[in-house]
Every structure is written in structure tokens, then in C-alpha cells.
DOBAGU-549933 format. One record per residue (C-alpha): residue number from 0; residue in three letters; x, y, z. Coordinates in nm, 3 decimals, always signed. Example, Ala and Ser with C-alpha at 12.3 -4.5 7.8 and 13.67 -1.06 7.14 Angstrom:
2
{kolnu = 0 | vomar = ALA | east = +1.230 | north = -0.450 | up = +0.780}
{kolnu = 1 | vomar = SER | east = +1.367 | north = -0.106 | up = +0.714}
end
This chain:
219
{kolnu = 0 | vomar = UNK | east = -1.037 | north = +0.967 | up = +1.572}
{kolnu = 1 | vomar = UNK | east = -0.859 | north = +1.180 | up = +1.797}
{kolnu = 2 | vomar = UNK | east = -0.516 | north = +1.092 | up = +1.770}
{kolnu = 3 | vomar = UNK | east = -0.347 | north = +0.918 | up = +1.504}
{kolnu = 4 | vomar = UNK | east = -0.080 | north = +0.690 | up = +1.558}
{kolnu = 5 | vomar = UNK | east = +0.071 | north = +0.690 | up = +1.211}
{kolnu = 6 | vomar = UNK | east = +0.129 | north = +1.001 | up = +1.019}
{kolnu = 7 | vomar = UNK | east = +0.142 | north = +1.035 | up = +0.674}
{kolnu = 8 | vomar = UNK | east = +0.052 | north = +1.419 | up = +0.728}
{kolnu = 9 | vomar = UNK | east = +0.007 | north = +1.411 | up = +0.338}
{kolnu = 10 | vomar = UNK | east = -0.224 | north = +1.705 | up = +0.352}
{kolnu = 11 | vomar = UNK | east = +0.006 | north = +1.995 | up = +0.144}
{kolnu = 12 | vomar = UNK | east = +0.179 | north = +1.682 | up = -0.094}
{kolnu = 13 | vomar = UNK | east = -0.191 | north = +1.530 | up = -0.262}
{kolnu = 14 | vomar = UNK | east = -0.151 | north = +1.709 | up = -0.573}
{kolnu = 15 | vomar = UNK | east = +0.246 | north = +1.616 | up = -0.552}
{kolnu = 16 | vomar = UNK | east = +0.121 | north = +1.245 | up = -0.556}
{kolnu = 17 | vomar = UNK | east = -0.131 | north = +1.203 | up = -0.837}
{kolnu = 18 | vomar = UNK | east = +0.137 | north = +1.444 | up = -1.063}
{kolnu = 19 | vomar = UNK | east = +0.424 | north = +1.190 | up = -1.006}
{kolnu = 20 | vomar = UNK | east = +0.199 | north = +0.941 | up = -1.107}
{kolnu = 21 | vomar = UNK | east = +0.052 | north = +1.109 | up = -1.433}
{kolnu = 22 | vomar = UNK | east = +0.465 | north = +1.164 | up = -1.509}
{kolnu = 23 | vomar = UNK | east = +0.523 | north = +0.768 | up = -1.421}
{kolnu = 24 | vomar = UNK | east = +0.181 | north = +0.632 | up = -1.623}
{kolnu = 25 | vomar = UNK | east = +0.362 | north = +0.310 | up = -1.712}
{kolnu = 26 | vomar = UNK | east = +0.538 | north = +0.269 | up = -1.379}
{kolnu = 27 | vomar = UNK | east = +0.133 | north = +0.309 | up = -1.236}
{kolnu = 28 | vomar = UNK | east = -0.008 | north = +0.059 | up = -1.453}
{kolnu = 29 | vomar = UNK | east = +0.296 | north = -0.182 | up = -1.396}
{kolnu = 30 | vomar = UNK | east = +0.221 | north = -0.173 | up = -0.974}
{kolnu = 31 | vomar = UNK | east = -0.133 | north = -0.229 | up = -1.105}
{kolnu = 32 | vomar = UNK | east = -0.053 | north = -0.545 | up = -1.263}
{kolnu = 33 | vomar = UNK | east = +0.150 | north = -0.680 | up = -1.019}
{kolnu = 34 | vomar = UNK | east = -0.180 | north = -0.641 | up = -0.757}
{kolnu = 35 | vomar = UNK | east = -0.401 | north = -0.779 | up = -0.996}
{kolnu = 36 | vomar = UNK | east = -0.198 | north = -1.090 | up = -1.091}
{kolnu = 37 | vomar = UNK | east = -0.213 | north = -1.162 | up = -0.724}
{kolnu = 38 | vomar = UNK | east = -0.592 | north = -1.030 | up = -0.701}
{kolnu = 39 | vomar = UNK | east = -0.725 | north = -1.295 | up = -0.960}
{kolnu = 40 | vomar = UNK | east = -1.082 | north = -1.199 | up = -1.085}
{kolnu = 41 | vomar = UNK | east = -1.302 | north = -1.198 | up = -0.739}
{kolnu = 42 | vomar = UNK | east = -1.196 | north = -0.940 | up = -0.564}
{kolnu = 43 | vomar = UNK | east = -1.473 | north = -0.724 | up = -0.778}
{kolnu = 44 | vomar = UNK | east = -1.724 | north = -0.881 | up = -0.644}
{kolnu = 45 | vomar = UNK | east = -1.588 | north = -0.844 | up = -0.291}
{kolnu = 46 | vomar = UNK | east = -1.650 | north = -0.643 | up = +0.009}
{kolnu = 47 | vomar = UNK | east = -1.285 | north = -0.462 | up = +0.001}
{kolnu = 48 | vomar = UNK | east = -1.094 | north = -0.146 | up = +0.128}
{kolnu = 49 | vomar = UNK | east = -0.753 | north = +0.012 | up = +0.024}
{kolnu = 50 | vomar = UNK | east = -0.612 | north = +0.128 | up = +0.365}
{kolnu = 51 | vomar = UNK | east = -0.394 | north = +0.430 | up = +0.350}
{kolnu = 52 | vomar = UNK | east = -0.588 | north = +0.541 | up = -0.020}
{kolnu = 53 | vomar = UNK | east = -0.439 | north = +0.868 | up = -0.097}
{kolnu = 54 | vomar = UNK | east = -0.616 | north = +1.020 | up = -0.345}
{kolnu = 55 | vomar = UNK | east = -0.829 | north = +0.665 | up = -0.469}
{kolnu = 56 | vomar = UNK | east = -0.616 | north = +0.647 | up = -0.755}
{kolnu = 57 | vomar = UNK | east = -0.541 | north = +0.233 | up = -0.682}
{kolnu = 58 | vomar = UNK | east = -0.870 | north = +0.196 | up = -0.599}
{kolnu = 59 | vomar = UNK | east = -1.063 | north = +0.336 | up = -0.821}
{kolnu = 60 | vomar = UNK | east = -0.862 | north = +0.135 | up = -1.107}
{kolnu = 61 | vomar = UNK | east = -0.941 | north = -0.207 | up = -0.856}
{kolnu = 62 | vomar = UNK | east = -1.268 | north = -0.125 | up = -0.806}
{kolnu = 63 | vomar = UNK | east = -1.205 | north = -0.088 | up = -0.450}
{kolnu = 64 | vomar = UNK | east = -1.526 | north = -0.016 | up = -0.213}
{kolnu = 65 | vomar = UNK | east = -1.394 | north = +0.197 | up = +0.077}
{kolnu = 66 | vomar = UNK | east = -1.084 | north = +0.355 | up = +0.146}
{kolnu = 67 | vomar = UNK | east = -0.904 | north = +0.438 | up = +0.508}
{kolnu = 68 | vomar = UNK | east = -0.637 | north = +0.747 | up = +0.520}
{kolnu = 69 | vomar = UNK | east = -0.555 | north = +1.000 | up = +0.772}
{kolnu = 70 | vomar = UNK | east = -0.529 | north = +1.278 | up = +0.523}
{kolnu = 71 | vomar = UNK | east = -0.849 | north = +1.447 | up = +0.503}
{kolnu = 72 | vomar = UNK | east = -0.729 | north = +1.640 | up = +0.188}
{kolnu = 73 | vomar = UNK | east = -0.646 | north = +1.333 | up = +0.043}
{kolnu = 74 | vomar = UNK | east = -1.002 | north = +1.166 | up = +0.145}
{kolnu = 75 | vomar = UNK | east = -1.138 | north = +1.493 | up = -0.011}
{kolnu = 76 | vomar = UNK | east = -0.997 | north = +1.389 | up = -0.366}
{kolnu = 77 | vomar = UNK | east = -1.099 | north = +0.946 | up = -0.338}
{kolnu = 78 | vomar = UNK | east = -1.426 | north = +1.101 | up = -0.284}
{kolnu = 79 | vomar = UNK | east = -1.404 | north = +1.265 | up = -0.633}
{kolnu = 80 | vomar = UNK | east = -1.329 | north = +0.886 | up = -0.749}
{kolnu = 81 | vomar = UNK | east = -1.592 | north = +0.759 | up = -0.559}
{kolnu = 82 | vomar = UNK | east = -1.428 | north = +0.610 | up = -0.268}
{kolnu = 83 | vomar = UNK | east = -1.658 | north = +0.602 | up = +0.038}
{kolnu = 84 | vomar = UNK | east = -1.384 | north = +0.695 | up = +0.283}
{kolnu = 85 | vomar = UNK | east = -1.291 | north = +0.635 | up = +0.661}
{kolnu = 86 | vomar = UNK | east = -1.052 | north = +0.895 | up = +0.831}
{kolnu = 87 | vomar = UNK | east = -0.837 | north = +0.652 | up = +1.020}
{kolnu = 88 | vomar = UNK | east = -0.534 | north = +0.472 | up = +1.029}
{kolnu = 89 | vomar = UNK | east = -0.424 | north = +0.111 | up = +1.017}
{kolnu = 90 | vomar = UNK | east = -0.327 | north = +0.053 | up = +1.362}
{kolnu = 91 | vomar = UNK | east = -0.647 | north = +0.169 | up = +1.487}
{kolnu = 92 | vomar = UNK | east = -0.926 | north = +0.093 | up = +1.177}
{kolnu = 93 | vomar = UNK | east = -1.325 | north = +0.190 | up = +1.309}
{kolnu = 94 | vomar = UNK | east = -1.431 | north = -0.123 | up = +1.130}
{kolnu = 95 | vomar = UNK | east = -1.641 | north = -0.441 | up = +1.281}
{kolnu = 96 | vomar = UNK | east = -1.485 | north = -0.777 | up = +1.312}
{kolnu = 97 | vomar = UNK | east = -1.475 | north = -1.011 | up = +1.010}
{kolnu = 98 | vomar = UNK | east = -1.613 | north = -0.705 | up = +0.806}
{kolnu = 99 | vomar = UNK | east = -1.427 | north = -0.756 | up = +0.483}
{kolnu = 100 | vomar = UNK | east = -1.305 | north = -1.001 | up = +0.196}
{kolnu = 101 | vomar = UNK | east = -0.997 | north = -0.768 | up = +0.090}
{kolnu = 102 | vomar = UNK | east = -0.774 | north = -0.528 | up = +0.237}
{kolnu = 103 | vomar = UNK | east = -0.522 | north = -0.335 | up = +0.013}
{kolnu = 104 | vomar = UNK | east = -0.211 | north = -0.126 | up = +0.141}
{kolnu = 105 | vomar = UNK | east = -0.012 | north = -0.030 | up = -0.130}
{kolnu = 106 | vomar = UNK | east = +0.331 | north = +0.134 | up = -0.018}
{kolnu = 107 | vomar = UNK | east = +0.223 | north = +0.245 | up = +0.361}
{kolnu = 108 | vomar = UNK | east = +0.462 | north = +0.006 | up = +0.549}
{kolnu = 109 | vomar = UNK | east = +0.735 | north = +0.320 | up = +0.576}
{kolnu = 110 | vomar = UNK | east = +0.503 | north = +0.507 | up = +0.754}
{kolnu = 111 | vomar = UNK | east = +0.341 | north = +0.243 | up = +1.023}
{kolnu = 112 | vomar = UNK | east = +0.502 | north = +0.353 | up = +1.312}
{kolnu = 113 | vomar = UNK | east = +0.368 | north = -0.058 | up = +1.506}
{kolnu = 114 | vomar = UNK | east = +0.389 | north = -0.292 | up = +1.265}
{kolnu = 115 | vomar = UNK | east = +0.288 | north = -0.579 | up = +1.452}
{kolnu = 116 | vomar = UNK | east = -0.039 | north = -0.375 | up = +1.581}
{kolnu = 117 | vomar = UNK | east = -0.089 | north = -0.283 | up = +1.216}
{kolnu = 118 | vomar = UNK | east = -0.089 | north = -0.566 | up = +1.096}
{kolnu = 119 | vomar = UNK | east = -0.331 | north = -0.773 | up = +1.405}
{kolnu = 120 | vomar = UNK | east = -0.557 | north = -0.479 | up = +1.304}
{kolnu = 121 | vomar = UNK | east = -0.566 | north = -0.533 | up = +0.912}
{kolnu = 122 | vomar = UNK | east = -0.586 | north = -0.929 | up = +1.000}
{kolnu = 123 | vomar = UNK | east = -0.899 | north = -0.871 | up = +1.262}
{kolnu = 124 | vomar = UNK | east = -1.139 | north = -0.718 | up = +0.997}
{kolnu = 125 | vomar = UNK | east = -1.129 | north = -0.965 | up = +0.727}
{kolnu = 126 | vomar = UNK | east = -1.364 | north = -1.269 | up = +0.735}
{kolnu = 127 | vomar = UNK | east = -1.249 | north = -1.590 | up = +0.831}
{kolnu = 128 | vomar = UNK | east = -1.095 | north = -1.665 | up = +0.408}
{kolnu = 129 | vomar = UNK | east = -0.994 | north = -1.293 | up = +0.381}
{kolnu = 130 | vomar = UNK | east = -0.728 | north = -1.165 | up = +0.202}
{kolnu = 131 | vomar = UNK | east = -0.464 | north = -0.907 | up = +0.243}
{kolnu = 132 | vomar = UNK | east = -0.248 | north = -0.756 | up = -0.064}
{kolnu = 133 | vomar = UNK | east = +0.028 | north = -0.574 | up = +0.037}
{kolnu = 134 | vomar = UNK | east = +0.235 | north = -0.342 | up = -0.240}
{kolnu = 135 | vomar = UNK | east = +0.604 | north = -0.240 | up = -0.105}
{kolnu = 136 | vomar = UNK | east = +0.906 | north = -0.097 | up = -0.193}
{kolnu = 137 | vomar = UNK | east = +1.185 | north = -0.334 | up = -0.151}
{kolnu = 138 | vomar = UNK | east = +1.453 | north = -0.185 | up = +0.059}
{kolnu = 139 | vomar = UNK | east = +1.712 | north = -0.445 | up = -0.072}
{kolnu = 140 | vomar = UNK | east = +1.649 | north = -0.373 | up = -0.412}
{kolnu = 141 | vomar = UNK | east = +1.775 | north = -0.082 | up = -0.678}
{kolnu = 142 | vomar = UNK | east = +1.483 | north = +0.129 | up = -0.648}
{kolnu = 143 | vomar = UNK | east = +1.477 | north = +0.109 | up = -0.234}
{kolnu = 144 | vomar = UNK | east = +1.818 | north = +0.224 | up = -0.258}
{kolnu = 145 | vomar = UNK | east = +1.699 | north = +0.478 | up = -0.465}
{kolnu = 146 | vomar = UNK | east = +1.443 | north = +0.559 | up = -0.246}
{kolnu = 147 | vomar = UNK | east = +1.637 | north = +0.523 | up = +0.138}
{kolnu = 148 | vomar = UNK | east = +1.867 | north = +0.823 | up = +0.026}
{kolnu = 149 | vomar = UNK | east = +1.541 | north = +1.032 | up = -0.061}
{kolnu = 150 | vomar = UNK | east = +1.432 | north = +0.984 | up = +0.243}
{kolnu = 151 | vomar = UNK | east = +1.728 | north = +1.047 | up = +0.458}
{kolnu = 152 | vomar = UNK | east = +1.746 | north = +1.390 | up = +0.261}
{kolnu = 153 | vomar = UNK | east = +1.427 | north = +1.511 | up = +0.371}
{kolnu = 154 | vomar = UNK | east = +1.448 | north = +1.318 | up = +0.724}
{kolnu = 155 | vomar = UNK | east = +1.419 | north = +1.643 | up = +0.917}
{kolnu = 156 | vomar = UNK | east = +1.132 | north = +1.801 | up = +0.714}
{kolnu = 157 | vomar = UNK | east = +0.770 | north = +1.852 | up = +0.822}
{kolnu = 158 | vomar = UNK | east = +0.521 | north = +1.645 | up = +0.590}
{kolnu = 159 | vomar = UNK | east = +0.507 | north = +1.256 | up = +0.486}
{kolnu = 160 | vomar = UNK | east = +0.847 | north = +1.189 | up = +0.470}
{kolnu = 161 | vomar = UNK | east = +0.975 | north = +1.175 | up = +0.821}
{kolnu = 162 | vomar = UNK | east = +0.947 | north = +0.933 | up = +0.988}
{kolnu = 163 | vomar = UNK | east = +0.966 | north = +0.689 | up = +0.709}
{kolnu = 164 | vomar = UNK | east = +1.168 | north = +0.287 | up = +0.684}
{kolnu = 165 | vomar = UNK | east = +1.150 | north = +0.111 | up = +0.400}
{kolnu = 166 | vomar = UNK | east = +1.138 | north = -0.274 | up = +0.483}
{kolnu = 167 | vomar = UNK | east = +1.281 | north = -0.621 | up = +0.305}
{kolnu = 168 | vomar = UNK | east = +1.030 | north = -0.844 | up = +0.222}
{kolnu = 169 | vomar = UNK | east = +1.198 | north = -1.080 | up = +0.471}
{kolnu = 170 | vomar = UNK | east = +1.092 | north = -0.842 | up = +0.754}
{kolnu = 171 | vomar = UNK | east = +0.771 | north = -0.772 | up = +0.610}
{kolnu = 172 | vomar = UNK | east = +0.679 | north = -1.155 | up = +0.592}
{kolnu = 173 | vomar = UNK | east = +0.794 | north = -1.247 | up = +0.970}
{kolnu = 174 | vomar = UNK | east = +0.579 | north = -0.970 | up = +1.059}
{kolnu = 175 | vomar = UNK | east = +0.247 | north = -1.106 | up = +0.841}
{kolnu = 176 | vomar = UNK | east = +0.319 | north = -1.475 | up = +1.020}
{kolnu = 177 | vomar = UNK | east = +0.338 | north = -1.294 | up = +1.351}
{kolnu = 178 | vomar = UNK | east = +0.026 | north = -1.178 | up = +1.288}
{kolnu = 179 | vomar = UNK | east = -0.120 | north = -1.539 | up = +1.196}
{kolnu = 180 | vomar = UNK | east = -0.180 | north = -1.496 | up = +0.770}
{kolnu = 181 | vomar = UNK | east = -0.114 | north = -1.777 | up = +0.601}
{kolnu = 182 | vomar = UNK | east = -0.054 | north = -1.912 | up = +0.205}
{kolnu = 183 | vomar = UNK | east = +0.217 | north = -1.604 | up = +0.132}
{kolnu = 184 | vomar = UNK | east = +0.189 | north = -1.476 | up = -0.279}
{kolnu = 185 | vomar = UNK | east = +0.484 | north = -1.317 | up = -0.373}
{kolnu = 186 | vomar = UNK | east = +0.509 | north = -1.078 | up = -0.716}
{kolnu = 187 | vomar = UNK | east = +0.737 | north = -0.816 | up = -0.781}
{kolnu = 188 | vomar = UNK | east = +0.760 | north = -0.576 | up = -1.146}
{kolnu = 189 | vomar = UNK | east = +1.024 | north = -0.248 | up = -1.182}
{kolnu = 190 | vomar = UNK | east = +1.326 | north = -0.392 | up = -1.274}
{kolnu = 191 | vomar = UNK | east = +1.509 | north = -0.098 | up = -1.437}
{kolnu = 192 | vomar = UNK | east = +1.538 | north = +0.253 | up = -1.309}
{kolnu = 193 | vomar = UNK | east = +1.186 | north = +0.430 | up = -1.293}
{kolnu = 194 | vomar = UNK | east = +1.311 | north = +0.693 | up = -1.597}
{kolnu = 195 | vomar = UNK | east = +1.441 | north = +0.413 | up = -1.797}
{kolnu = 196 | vomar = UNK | east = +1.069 | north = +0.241 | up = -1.832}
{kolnu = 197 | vomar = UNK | east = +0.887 | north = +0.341 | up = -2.156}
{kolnu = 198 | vomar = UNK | east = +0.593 | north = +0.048 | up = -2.110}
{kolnu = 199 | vomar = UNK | east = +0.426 | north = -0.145 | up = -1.845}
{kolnu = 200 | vomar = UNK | east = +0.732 | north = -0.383 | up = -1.684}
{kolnu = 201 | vomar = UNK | east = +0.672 | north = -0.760 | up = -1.674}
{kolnu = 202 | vomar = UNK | east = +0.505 | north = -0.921 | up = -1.328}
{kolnu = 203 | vomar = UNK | east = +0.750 | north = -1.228 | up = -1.226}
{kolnu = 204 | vomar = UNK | east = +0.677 | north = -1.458 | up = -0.917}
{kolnu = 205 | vomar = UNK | east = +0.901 | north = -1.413 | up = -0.621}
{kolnu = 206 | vomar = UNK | east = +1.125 | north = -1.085 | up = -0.545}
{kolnu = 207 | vomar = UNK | east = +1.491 | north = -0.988 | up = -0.478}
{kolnu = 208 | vomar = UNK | east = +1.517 | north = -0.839 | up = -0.859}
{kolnu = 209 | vomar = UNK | east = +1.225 | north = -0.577 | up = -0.886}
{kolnu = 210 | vomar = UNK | east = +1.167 | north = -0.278 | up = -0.631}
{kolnu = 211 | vomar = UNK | east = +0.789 | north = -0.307 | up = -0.646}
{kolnu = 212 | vomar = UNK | east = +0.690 | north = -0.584 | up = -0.485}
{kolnu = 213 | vomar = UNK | east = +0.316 | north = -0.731 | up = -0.372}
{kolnu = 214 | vomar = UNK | east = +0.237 | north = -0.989 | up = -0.135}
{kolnu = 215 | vomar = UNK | east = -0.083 | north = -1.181 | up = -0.073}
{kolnu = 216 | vomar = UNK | east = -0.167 | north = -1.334 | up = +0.244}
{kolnu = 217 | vomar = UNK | east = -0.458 | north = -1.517 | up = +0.319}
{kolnu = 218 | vomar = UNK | east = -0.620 | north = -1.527 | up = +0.664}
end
């Protein structure tokens, strides 16, 4: 790809990610269960990619096929979990029509810079009963709070945090039925402060109370 419209320019933060993660085990395996309780048991068996994959760790733990990101360092290191990887982004995927069962994005929506295109995109490579699962940060909740002032700190820095916009779930939604999904699945886990959680946090239907939150939309 030559240009890319989204930029997560994640190149010099890939070690950065996979350490926060080893430091938050609990709050890893918590997002985990809220995308498998809306996964269900098939998606193994499915043809499926994690756009936006970082370093594989999601889907290597979903047993996740492929795996899209504009970070080449960070394609370097899902190869390592055995991720066959695409360089690209999710406004502009290299993938056929009706390719796939699944597509997973888990906490990319801050750094789509067309929403609407991202989400046509996502919604024009799965097969006709395809599914999308979608893991966000709630912006109206504690932990997007949390989150929006990080952001606005390091606004003006080089690297994967500018531009960035957390989303409601409300926004995210009207964008998903713009793009003609249907049958919304709403989960959400992380109800206390991320330091405050010494085991894997429940998985309750719904959202407004926990900041991780995962949709499924069928197409």
C-alpha cells in the first residue's frame, strides 16, 4: 500500500504494548472473555482476521487466521505468533469480496480517521452471514475518562497517540447501521479502575457501566 489513511504509527511503542499487557494479565483475559462470550464456539472453525493486530496477542489467544496492521514492526512480532499478516489498514483492506466469516477490531476505532469508509470496508469482505466483533473503549464510561485525558496529554506527540477519539457506543452503533450490519450483541467487562482488578472481571450484557465494551454485528 502506498499510503495509509489511518495511522497508528505504532512502530517504536510494540514492545510498550505487549508489556502493559503482561502488567494488566487479568485486565487481558477479562477483554478476552468479553469477545468470546459474543464469539460463541464457531468462530474456530472460521475463515477470520483481527484487523489492526498489533503484535497477534488477541489473535493468537482466538485462534485468529490472518491479521491486518499498518505497523510493520508490529506485523514482525504476530508473525512470531503465527499470524499470516496483511500490511494494510481498515479503510482500504487488499482482501476479495465475501472473503471471510469473522472480522475482529479490538480497540482501533480512536485511530480510524473515516469511520463510515471503515466500516463499508470491514462489512464488504465478510460473506453474506459474516460477522464483525468490535472491542472499544467506552468514552462515557470511568475508564474512557481515564483514557480521554491520556490522550489529550500526549495530543501533540509523534507516535500512536495523536490523532486519537474515543467513541460512545451510541456513535459507534449509528455508524455499524450506516453501514448496513444487522442483529447488534452488546457485552461490556472492567468495571473498577484497571489497578484495582486482581482477577478476570465479570462479562454482563449491555454497556454504560464497564469501559471495555464488545459489539457483534452480523451482516
Amino acid at each position: 500500500m502506498s499510503r495509509m489513511k489511518s495511522s497508528r504509527n505504532t512502530d517504536a511503542k510494540e514492545q510498550g504494548y505487549d508489556a502493559w499487557y503482561d502488567q494488566h494479565i487479568k485486565v487481558f483475559y477479562s477483554e478476552l472473555a468479553a469477545i468470546k462470550k459474543v464469539l460463541g464456539n464457531v468462530y474456530q472453525e472460521q475463515r477470520s482476521i483481527e484487523i489492526g493486530v498489533g503484535t497477534g496477542r488477541f489473535a493468537q489467544a482466538l485462534h485468529i487466521t490472518y491479521g491486518a496492521d499498518p505497523s510493520r514492526r508490529m506485523l514482525e512480532l504476530a508473525r512470531e505468533r503465527n499470524i499470516i499478516c496483511i500490511q494494510a489498514v481498515v479503510e482500504d483492506l487488499p482482501l476479495k469480496d465475501k472473503s471471510l466469516d469473522l472480522a475482529l477490531m479490538v480497540t482501533i476505532d480512536p485511530f480510524m480517521t473515516d469511520m463510515q469508509q471503515a466500516f463499508a470496508e470491514v462489512r464488504r469482505i465478510l460473506k453474506t452471514d459474516g460477522r464483525m466483533v468490535l472491542g472499544m473503549i467506552d468514552r462515557n464510561s470511568r475508564l474512557g475518562d481515564v483514557y480521554e485525558k491520556k490522550y489529550e496529554k500526549r495530543q501533540h506527540e509523534k507516535g500512536s497517540y495523536s490523532p486519537v477519539k474515543l467513541h460512545s457506543v451510541d456513535e459507534i452503533k449509528a455508524y455499524i447501521h450506516e453501514a448496513g450490519f444487522r442483529d447488534i450483541t452488546i457485552v461490556q467487562t472492567l468495571f473498577r479502575p484497571l489497578e484495582m482488578i486482581p482477577d478476570i472481571e465479570p462479562v454482563r450484557g449491555g454497556s454504560g457501566d464497564g469501559g471495555f465494551v464488545v459489539i457483534r454485528a452480523d451482516k
